[in-house]
N, C-alpha and C positions, 0 to 999 in steps of 0.2 A: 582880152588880147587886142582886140581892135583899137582901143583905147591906147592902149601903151604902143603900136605900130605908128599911131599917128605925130606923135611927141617923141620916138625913141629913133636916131638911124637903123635901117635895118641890118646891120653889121652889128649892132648891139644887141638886138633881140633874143639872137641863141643864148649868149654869154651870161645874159638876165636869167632867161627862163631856165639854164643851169643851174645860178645861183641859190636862184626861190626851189629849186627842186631838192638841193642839196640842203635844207634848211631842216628835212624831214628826220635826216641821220643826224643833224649837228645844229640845233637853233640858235647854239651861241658857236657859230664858227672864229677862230684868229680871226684879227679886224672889226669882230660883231662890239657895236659900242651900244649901251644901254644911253638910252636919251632920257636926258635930266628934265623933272616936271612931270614925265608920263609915265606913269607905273607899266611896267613890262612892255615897254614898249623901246625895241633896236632899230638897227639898222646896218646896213651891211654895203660896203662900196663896190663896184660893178662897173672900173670903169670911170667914166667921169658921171657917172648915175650910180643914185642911193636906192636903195630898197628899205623901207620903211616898214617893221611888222609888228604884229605883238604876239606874244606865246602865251597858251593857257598852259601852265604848265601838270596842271591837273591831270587831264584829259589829250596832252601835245596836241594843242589846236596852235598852227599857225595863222595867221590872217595877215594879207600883204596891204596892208591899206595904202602904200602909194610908192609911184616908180617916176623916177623923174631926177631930172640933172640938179646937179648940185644947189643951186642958185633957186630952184623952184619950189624941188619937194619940199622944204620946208616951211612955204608959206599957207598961211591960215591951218596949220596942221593943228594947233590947240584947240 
């Protein structure tokens, strides 16, 4: 969380940490786009920030591997 406070306004924080919470009932929420190249791996918009996860769908394991504005989260992500 300290992480994401630093890079995130904190107007956006709650809205995030909604998001990622609501991923638990619904890992493919409306909007959730499956990202090309990486196997189960989505993302979900929050704003002018992405939420970056993958699902085991086995076991419903989410993992949020990265929260960050548009222009960011996506680099060096492969």
């Amino acid at each position: 969380m300290e992480e994401i406070s630093k890079q995130i306004s904190k107007e956006h924080i709650p809205r995030i940490i909604h998001a990622v919470e609501q991923l638990v009932t619904d890992p493919f929420p409306s909007g959730s786009r499956k990202m090309s190249q990486m196997e189960s791996t989505h993302r979900i918009r929050v704003g002018e920030y992405r939420v970056v996860y993958t699902v085991d769908k086995e076991v419903l394991v989410i993992d949020v591997i990265r929260v960050g504005s548009r222009g960011k989260v996506y680099k060096n992500l492969l």
